[in-house]
C-alpha positions in Angstrom: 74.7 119.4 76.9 78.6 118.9 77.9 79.0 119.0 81.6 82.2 119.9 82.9 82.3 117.4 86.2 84.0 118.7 89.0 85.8 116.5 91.5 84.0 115.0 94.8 82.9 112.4 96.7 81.7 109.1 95.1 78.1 110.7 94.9 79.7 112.9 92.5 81.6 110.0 90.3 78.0 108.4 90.4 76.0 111.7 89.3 78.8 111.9 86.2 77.9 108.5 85.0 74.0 108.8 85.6 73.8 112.1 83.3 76.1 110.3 80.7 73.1 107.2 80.8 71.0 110.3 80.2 72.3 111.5 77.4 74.4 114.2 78.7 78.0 114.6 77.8 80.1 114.7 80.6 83.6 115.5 80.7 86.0 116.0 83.8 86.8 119.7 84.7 89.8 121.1 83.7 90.6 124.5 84.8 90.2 126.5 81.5 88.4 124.4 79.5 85.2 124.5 77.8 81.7 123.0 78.3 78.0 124.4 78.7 77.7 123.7 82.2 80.0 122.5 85.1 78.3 120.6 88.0 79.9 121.2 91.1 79.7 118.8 94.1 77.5 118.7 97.6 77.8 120.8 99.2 79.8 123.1 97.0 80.3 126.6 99.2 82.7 129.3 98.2 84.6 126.5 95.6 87.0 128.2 94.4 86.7 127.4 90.9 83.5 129.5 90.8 85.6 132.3 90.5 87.7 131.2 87.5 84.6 130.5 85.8 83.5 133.0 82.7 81.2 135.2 83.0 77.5 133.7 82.2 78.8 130.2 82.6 76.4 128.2 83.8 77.5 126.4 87.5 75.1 123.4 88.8 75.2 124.3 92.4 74.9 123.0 95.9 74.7 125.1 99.0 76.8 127.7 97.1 78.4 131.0 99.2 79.1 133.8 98.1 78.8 136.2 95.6 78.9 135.3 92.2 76.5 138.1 90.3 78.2 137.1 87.1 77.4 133.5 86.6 74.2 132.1 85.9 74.1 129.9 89.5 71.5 127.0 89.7 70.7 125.3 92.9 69.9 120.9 92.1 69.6 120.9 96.0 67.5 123.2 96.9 64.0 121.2 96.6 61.8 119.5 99.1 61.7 116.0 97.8 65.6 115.9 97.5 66.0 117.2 101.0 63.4 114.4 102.2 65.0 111.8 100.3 68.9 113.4 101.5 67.5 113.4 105.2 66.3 109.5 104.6 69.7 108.6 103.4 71.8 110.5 106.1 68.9 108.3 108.7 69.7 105.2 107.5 73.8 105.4 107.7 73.6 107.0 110.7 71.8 103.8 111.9 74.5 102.0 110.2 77.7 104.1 112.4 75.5 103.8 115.2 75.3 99.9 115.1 79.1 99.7 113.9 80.2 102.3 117.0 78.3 100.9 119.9 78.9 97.9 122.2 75.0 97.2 122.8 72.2 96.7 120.7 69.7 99.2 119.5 67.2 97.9 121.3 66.6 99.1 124.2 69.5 101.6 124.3 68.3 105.5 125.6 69.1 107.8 122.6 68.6 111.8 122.3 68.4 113.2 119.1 69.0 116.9 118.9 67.0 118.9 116.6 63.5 118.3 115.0 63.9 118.8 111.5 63.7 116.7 108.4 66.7 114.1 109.7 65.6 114.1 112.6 62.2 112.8 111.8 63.6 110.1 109.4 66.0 108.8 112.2 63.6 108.6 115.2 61.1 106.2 113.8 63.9 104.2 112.2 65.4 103.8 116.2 62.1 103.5 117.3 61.9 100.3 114.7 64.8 98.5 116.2 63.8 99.0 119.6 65.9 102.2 120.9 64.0 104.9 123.2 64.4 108.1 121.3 64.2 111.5 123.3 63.7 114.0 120.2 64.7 117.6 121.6 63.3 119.9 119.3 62.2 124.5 120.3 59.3 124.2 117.5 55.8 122.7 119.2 54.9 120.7 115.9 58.0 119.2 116.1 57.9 117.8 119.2 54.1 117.0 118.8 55.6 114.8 115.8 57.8 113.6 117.8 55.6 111.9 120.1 53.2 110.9 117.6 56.3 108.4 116.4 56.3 107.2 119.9 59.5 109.2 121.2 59.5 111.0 124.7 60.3 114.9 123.9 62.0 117.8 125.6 61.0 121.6 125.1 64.6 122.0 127.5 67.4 121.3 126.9 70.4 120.2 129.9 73.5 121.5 129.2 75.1 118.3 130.2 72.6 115.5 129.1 73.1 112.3 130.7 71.6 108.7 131.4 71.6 108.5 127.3 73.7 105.6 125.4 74.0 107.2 121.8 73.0 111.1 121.5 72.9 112.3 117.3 73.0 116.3 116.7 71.5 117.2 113.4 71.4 121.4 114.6 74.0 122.9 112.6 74.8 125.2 115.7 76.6 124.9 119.5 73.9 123.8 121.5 76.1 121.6 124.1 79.8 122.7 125.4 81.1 119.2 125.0 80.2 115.7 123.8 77.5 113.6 126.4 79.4 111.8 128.5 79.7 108.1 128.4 77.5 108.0 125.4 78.2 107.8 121.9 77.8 111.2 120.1 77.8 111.4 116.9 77.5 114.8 114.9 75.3 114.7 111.8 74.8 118.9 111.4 76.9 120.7 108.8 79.4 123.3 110.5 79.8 124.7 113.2 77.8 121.6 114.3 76.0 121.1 117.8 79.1 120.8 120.3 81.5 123.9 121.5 84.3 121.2 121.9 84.3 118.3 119.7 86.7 116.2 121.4 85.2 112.5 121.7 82.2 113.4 119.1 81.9 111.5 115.9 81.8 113.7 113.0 79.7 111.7 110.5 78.8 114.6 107.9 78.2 114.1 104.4 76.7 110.9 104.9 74.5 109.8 102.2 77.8 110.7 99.6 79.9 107.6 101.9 77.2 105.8 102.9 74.6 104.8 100.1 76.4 107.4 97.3 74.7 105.4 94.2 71.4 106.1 96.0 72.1 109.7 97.2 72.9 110.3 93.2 69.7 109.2 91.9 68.1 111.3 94.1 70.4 114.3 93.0 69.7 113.8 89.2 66.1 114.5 88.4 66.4 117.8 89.5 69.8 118.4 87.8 68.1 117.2 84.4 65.2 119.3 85.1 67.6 122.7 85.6 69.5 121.1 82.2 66.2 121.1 80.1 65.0 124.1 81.0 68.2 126.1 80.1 68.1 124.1 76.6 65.0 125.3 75.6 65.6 128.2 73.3 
């Protein structure tokens, strides 16, 4: 199949070259041209070359918005082992900005982590490895049950100005705090709006695994893109 590679991040530049290993022939997008697919990057939202795009063309999609009745839209991301395996990369180099950020070690520093969701549960027990006291605040009952199960205290409440924490991480893509913890290190992993109202002195660290590990975030994009690529070649 010839791809039509739209640009990104380096996840993106990594994904090209893994599909040509596969077989695939990729080719960079040009506005106009041909091809029997074009892969657009993560997350892709309203792009706007989905709407130059023929009708019936086939767009390799992630996170798409809007409407876009007339193209046959496929979703790569949109699986539970690649959001488990997205939520283990975004862990591990938010670790790494932590460590690089801070002026103390993990261990032993207080850290809150806001939401309970997939990240969430790949970050605490990596803190909890190196020594840090995670607080996981989480409104769902299993979450906060695993929570404490990986050794973390838990909170069903939430302050409105949390304090007495060194490094605080929000992976709720929604304003749960007016303004960034004060004298801790915030750092904002949650996809717009994000979890502060003001984001002065919060570090916005999205799109992690595509700047942190890319190579690996790649691999873990591809099987599902070859799957979506072998299933519309069958006749």
């Amino acid at each position: 199949m010839k791809i039509a590679l739209m640009p990104g991040d380096a996840r993106q530049e990594h994904l090209g070259r893994l599909l040509a290993l596969a077989g695939q022939e990729v080719v960079p997008y040009v506005p106009g041209g041909e091809a029997d697919a074009w892969l657009f990057p993560l997350p892709t939202g309203n792009h706007p070359a989905l709407g130059a795009l023929k009708p019936g063309s086939l767009a390799l999609t992630a996170c798409a918005a809007g409407e876009h009745p007339l193209l046959r839209l496929r979703d790569y991301y949109d699986h539970e082992a690649v959001l488990l395996r997205n939520a283990a990369i975004t862990a591990e180099g938010a670790v790494a900005l932590a460590m690089e950020r801070t002026d103390r070690t993990l261990l032993g520093s207080r850290v809150l982590i806001l939401g309970g969701g997939r990240i969430s549960q790949a970050l605490a027990p990596r803190l909890r490895a190196l020594g840090a006291e995670v607080t996981v605040y989480a409104r769902r009952e299993a979450q906060r049950a695993l929570a404490a199960c990986q050794g973390c205290r838990t909170l069903e409440k939430l302050p409105e100005t949390p304090e007495g924490y060194h490094i605080l991480f929000n992976t709720v893509p929604a304003p749960l705090l007016p303004r960034a913890a004060e004298g801790a290190l915030n750092i904002e992993l949650a996809s717009a709006p994000g979890g502060f109202r003001d984001s002065a002195g919060v570090v916005t660290a999205r799109g992690l695994p595509g700047k942190a590990a890319p190579r690996s975030a790649a691999e873990a994009l591809l099987r599902p893109i070859l799957a979506i690529i072998r299933e519309e070649e069958k006749p």
